[in-house]
C-alpha positions in Angstrom: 0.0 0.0 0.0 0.9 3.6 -0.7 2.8 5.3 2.2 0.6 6.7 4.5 -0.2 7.1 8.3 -3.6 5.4 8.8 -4.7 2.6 7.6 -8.8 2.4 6.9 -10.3 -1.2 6.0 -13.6 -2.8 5.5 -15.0 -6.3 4.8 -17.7 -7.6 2.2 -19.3 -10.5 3.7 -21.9 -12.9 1.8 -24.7 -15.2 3.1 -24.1 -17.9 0.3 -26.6 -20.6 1.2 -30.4 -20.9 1.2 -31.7 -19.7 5.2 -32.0 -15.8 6.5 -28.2 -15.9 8.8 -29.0 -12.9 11.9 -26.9 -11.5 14.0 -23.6 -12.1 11.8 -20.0 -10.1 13.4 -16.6 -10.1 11.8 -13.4 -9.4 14.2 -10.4 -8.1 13.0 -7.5 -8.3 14.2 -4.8 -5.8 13.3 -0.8 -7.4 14.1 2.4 -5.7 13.6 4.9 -8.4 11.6 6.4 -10.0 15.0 2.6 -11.0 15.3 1.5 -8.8 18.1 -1.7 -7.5 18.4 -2.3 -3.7 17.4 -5.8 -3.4 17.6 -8.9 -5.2 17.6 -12.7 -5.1 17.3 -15.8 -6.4 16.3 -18.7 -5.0 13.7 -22.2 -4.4 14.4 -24.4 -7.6 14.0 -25.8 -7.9 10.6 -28.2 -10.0 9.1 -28.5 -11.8 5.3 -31.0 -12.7 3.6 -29.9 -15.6 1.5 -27.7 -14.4 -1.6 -27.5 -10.8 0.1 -24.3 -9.5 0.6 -23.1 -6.3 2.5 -19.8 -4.5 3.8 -19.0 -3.7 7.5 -16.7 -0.8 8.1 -13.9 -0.8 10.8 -12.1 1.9 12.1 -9.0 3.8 10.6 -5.7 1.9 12.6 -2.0 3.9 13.0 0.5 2.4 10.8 3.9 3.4 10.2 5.4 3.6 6.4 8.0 0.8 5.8 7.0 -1.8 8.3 4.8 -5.1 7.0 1.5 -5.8 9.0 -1.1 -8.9 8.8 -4.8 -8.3 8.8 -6.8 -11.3 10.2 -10.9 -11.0 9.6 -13.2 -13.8 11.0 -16.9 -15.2 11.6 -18.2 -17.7 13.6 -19.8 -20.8 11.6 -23.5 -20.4 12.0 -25.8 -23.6 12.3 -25.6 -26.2 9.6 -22.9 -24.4 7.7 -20.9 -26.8 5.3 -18.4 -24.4 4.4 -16.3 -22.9 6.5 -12.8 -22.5 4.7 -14.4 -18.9 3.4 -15.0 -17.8 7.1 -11.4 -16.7 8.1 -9.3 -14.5 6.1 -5.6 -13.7 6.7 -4.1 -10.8 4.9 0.0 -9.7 5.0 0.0 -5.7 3.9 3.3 -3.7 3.5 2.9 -0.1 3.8 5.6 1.5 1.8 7.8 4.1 2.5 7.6 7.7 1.3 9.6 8.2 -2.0 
């Protein structure tokens, strides 16, 4: 990613089966690249209808340019969910330096 200061993020998530899915969070978890833990929180509860999809937001986090960070977004498996491969997400970011 560009050099920059803050880092803002958000997550699309999709209810891809055939039942209504309530009260649905994603965490994130926000690690510098020794793996500790810079921040952390939780969205709103959302609900899908099936085939619906929608984003959450999560707040801006302080990064520094130059250093390599890891972005780790989760959900719980609801009831009767087959797959859950697609329910954690684990992304390395780099911010780059000025110049």
């Amino acid at each position: 990613f560009p050099a920059t200061e803050t880092f803002g993020f958000s997550a699309v998530i999709s209810n891809n089966g055939n039942q209504v899915e309530k009260g649905i969070v994603v965490s994130a978890r926000f690690l510098d690249a020794d793996g500790t833990e810079i921040t952390s929180e939780s969205s709103e509860p959302v609900d899908l209808e099936p085939g619906a999809r929608t984003s959450v937001e999560f707040s801006e986090v302080a990064v520094s340019p130059g250093l390599r960070y890891e972005l780790r977004l989760s959900m719980p498996t609801v009831e009767e969910e087959i797959d859950i491969e697609n329910n954690t997400m684990v992304i390395p970011l780099v911010i780059q330096a000025p110049g």
